[in-house]
N, C-alpha and C positions, 0 to 999 in steps of 0.2 A: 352365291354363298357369302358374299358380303357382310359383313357386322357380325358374323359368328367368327368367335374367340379361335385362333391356328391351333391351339392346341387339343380340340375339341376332332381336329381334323385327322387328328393322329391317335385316338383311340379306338380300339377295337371295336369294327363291327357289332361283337353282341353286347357290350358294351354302351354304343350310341343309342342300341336298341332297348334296351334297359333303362339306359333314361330318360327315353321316349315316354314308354309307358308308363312309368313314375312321374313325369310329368303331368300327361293326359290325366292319370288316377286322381290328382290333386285339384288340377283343373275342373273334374269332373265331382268331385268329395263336396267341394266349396262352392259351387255352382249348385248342390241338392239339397247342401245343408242350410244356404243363402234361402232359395225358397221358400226349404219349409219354414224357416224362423219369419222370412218376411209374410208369409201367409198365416202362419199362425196372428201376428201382430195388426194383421188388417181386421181382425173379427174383437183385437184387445188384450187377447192372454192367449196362453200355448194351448194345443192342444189336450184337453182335459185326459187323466191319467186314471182315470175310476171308470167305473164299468156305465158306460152312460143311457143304459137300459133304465127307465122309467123306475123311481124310487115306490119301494109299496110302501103305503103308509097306515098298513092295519093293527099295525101294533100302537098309532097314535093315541089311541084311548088309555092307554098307561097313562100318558102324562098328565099332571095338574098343574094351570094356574094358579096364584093364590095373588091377590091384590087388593086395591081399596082407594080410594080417593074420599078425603074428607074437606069442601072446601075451607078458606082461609081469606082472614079479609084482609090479612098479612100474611106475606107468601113472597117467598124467591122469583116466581116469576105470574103476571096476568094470568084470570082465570082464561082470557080467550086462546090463550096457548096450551093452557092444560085440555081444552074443550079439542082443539086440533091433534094432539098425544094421543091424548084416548079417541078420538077416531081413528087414527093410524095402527093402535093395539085393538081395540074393539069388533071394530069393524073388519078386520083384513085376517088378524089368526082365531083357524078354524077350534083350535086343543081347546080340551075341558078347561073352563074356570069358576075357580069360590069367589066372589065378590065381593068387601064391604061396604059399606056406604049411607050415610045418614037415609033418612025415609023419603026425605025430598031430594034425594038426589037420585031415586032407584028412576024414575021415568026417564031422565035423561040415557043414565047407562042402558037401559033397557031399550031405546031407541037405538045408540049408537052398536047396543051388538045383536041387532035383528035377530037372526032363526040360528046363528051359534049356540051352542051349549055355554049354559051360562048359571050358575047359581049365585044370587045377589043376596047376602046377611045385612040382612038393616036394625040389627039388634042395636049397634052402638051409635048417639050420635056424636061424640064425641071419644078422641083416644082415650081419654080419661073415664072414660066405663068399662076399659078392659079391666077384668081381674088386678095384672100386674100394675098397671098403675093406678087404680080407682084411690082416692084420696090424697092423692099426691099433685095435682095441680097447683094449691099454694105454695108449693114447697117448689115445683117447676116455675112458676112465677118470681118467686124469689132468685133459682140459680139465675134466669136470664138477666135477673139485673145485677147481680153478683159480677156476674160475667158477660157484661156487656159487650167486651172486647170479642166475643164469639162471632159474632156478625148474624147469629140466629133469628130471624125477623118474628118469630111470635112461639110464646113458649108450646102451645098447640103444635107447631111445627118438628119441635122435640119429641112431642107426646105421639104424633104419628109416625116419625121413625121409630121412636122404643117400642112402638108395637107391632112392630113387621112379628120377630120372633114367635110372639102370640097369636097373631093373626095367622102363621104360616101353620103351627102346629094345631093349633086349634081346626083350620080346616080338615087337617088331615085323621082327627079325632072326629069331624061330625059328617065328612063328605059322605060317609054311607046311611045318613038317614035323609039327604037331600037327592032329586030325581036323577045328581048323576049320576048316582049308585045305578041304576039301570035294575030295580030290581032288588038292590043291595046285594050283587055278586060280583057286583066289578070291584078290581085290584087296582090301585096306581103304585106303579114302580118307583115312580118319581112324580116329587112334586117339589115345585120352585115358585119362590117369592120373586116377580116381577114388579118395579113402580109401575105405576101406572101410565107416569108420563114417559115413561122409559124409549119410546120407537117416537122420535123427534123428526122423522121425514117417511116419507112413503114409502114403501118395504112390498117386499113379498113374503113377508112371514109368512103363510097360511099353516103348514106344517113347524111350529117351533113351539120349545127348541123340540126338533124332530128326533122322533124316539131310536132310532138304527144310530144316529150319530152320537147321541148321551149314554146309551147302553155301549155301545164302540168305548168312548171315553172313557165310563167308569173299570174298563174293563182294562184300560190303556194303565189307570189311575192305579189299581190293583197290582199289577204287572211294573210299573215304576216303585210301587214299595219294596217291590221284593219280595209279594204278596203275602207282607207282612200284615197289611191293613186289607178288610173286605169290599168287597163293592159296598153293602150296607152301612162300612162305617166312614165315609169318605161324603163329604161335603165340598160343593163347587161355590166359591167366591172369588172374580175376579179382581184382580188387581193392576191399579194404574200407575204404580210406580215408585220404585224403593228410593229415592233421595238420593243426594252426593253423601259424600265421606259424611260429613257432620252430622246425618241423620243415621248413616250405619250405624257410629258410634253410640248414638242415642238409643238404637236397638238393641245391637250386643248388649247393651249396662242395665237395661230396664227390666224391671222385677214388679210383679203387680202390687207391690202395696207403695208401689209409684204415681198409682191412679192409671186414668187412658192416656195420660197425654194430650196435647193440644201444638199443632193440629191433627194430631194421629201419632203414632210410633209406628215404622215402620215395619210393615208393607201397606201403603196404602191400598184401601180396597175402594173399590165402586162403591158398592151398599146397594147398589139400586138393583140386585140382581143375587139373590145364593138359593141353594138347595139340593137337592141331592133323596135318595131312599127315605121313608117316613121312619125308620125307627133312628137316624142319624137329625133329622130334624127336631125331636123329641129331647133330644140330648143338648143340643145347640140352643134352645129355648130354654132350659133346669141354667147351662153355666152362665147363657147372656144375663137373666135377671139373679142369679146368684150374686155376680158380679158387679153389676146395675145397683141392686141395693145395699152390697158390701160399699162403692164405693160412693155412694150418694149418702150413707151415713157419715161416712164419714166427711162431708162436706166438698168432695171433687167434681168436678163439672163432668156429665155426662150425659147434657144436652144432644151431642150428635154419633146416632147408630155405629159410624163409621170407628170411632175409636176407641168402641168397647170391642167393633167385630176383629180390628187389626191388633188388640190386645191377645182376646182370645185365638188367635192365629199364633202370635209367640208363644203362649201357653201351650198349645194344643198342634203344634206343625204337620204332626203325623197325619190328623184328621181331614187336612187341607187339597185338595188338590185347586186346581187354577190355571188362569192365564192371561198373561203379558205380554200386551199390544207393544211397550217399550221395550220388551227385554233385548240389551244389545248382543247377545251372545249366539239368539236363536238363529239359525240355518236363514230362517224367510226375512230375517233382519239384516242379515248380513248378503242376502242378495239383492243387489239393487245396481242400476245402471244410471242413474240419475240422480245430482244433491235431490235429497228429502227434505220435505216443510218449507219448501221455496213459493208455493204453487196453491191457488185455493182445494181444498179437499184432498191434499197431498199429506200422509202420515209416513210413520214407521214400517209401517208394511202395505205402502201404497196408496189409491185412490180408496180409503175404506170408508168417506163419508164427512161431513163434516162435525160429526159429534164420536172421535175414536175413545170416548167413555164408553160407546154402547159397544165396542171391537164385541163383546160376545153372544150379541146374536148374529153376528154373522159367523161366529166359529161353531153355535151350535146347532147352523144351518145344514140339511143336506147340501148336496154336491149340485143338484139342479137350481136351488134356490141360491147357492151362493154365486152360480154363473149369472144370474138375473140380478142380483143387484151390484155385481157388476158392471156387467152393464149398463145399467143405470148409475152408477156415480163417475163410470169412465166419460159417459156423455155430461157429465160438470165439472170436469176439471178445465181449466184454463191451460193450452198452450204457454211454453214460454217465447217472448218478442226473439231473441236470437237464434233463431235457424242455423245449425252451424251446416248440416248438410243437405244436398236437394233428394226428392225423391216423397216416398209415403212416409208424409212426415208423425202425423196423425196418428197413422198404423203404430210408428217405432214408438212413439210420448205416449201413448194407451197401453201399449203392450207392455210397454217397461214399467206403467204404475199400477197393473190392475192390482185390484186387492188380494195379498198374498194369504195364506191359512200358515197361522204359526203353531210349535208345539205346545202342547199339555205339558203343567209343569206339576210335579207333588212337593208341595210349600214346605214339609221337612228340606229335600236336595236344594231347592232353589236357597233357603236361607242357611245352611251350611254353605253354598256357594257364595254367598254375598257377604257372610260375618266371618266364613271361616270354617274351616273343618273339626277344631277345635270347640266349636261353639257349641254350648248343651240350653236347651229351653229352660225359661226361670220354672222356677217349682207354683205350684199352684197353690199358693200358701191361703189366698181367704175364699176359695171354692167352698160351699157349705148350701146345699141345695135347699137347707132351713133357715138362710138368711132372709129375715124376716122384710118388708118395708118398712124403712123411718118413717117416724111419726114426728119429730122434727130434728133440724138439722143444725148445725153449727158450722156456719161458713168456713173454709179457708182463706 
């Protein structure tokens, strides 16, 4: 009985036996809870929490693509990298898509998305034969040297962002006289404007964004208003990130006959990805070029999609929902076991890939597909050189960065949470869905 404390010796019988078994309990608690956490960490992430009975995907024909690639002989990046994108999108998801794409470009696409559903419009070959901007390339040629400081590499590059809006609504007016109609009885619930070169590494998209998950969402979206707002009128644009103070402030003050701003007003948004129900599309296409040509008359730069859509966002909060691979507040944000962005393919919410622009196809992935590309970005992450302790080291650095699933936010709460409770959206003073296009402009 050596090394145990005398006065241990002097307590009661039932006593010693009581802390016997409190003992053992504890020993036995942390020894199960040890396991399963280290087992779970040997395969990468915990034990998945959803019902992981095979996902059905017959409701998939709801959804539409809508896209377009026009090339450029000036461009943000080599055409051979766009040729690799659109393999990675073409090739791999199975969902309906509208296509657009000059006339000589349709063999290519048509190559890279084999026996998928596919419909290719080769009506335009240039942005500048859509309706909304038809006649306005000299006047695009001129803001890009206006505004050279944009960093915009060829005004064409303008012209096919300002035509997402038209491109997206516009399929959604003609998709039933094309073979995806099936007949012209099929519905799409949803349809969403994708770039093109948007899926920048190998994926398992096949089902995206998968229809259980997006109907789940809007129904989250609905439910966070207060279901003030419909599923119908609720559009999905992610966004990458609200700015320090100096940019909040720039938000709360901004009023639209401030222009879009440059490089955006905050919430910055992707651009490379929104949509939502077609009669909520329809509406987002009347205010984008409402506004487009209210502020292009008046000589403002609105070369880039991005800061007409993060305007109409402060305009419009209500109509928003989204979500925020940065947001520091969120639950999957704030758990973490390891400094973040140390580490190649290391984010906010884990191993999510090395382009966490695109966080939202992995958020409108189902539940099987989001454990596969997991695992795939868990086998590229880099270890770090300090091992502080021995064992499955592997297991615990994987498991603590798989890629986490954060929550859905509705952009009204999130930007009274970031300006203030106080804070009311500017008035939509040069909304006027007869705002005609300039015919010419007068610089700023």
């Amino acid at each position: 009985m050596s090394g145990v404390p005398p006065r241990l010796h002097q307590l009661p019988r039932t006593v010693k036996v009581f802390l016997s078994l409190v003992i053992v309990f504890i020993l036995l608690f942390s020894f199960a809870a040890w396991s399963t956490y280290s087992s779970s960490l040997t395969v990468g992430y915990p034990a998945p929490d959803y019902d992981t009975r095979p996902t059905s995907h017959l409701n998939q024909s709801k959804i539409l693509l809508v896209s377009a690639f026009f090339p450029l002989l000036k461009s943000n990046h080599p055409i051979s990298d766009y040729e690799t994108w659109l393999s990675n999108f073409l090739s791999v998801v199975k969902t309906d898509i509208y296509f657009y794409t000059p006339p000589d470009v349709v063999p290519l696409i048509e190559r890279l998305r084999g026996n998928h559903p596919i419909y290719i419009n080769a009506t335009y070959s240039s942005p500048f034969d859509v309706p909304p901007l038809e006649g306005l390339e000299e006047i695009y040629i001129e803001m890009n040297e206006v505004y050279k400081d944009r960093g915009v590499h060829s005004h064409k590059m303008s012209g096919i962002w300002n035509a997402k809006a038209f491109f997206l609504d516009e399929a959604v007016r003609h998709v039933v006289e094309t073979p995806l109609a099936r007949g012209g009885n099929h519905h799409y619930e949803y349809v969403f404007w994708t770039d093109a070169g948007g899926m920048r590494e190998p994926n398992h998209y096949e089902y995206w964004p998968e229809y259980n998950r997006v109907d789940a969402l809007w129904e989250e979206g609905r439910n966070l208003s207060g279901y003030m707002m419909q599923k119908d009128e609720l559009l999905f644009l992610p966004i990458v990130g609200m700015g320090v103070e100096y940019h909040k402030q720039i938000g709360m003050r901004w009023k639209d006959t401030d222009g879009p701003g440059y490089p955006g007003v905050i919430p910055w948004n992707a651009g490379s990805f929104l949509g939502g129900p077609p009669g909520v599309i329809t509406w987002f296409r009347n205010i984008f070029y409402s506004y487009h040509n209210a502020w292009l008359a008046q000589g403002m730069w609105v070369g880039i999609d991005q800061d007409i859509f993060s305007a109409i966002m402060l305009l419009y909060p209500h109509r928003f929902i989204t979500v925020w691979l940065g947001d520091p507040l969120a639950p999957a944000h704030l758990y973490t076991s390891v400094p973040e962005g140390e580490y190649g393919g290391v984010q906010e919410l884990g191993a999510c890939g090395h382009w966490p622009w695109y966080y939202y196809e992995f958020f409108l992935s189902d539940a099987e597909t989001r454990d596969k590309m997991r695992d795939w970005w868990l086998d590229r992450i880099s270890e770090p050189e300090n091992k502080m302790v021995k064992g499955n080291w592997e297991g615990w650095w994987k498991g603590s960065n798989a890629c986490r699933l954060t929550d859905l936010l509705w952009c009204k709460q999130l930007l009274e949470r970031e300006f203030g409770k106080d804070w009311i959206p500017p008035q939509a003073t040069l909304v006027n869905l007869e705002n005609p296009k300039p015919q010419e402009v007068k610089w700023l």
